[in-house]
C-alpha positions, 0 to 999 in steps of 0.5 A: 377864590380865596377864603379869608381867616379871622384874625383868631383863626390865623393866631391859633393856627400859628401858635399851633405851629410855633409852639414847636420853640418849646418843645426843646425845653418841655414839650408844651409846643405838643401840648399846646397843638394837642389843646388848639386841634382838641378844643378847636376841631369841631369849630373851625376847619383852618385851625384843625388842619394847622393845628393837626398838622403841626401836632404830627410835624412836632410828634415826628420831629421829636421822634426823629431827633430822639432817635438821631440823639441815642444814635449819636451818643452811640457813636460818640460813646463808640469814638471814645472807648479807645480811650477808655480802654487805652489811655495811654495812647491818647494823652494829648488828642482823642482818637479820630473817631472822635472827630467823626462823631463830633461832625455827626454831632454839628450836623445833628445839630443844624438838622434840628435848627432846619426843622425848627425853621420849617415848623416856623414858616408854616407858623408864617403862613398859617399867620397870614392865611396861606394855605400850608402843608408839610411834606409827607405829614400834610397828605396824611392830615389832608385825608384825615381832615377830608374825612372830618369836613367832607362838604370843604373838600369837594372838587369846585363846581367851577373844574366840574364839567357838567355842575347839574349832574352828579360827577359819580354818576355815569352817563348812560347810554339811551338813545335820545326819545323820539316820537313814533311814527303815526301809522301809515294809512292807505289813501282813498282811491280817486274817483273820476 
């Protein structure tokens, strides 16, 4: 059965999401996911967990680049030292290894391009009341939020077997109630 979204839930969801555009100038993106889960994570369960996910998506996001971007300009500060020290042996081209940093440099640059695009479609989806969760950081959301609304996250009655009977209850094992036998009464002796 599938949950129908208003029209403001699905648009906080995906702003949440979005807001991902912003975090190259000045971080709004996680700001604004913060606001949408802080103010919305009491009201309505599909835009906590969007907003959730899309605030620990930017938050690893940022991390993740930051740390490839101090490790490029490592390699790159590293591919030009020879330069530096020697620059009479590169007057006309920089060393190889400038190359190499600078492949290191594009690759970086389209990784961030891919993560963008994917915290885009979890915006489209969010956007259009599909379900959506981001590898690895969606399982982590998905317990955090089964622990904050627990009645949302049960197992359907449907997929229940026995939906009378509580599931963490195990069968005992009694023998079925049986009425006893009467007791046996000596019959009359017959008379002739």
């Amino acid at each position: 059965m599938a949950q129908t979204h208003t029209e403001d839930e699905r648009l906080l969801a995906a702003l949440a999401h979005a807001g991902i555009l912003l975090n190259g100038f000045n971080l709004l993106g996680i700001v604004g996911a913060t606001l949408i889960w802080f103010v919305q994570r009491n009201q309505s369960e599909y835009i906590a967990r969007h907003a959730l996910q899309a605030l620990a998506y930017q938050v690893t996001t940022l991390l993740l680049l930051l740390f490839s971007g101090v490790l490029w300009g490592g390699c790159l500060l590293i591919s030009l030292l020879p330069t530096f020290l020697q620059p009479e042996l590169y007057r006309g081209d920089p060393p190889p290894t400038f190359w190499i940093a600078l492949l290191l440099g594009l690759t970086l640059l389209t990784g961030a391009l891919a993560l963008v695009g994917y915290g885009l479609v979890a915006a489209w989806a969010a956007w259009r009341g599909q379900p959506f969760s981001y590898a690895l950081i969606g399982n982590v959301v998905q317990r955090r939020m089964a622990a904050r609304f627990p009645a949302e996250h049960q197992v359907p009655a449907a997929i229940n077997s026995q939906p009378d009977r509580p599931t963490d209850v195990l069968p005992t094992s009694t023998p079925p109630a049986t009425t006893p036998p009467e007791p046996h009464q000596p019959e009359p002796p017959a008379t002739d």
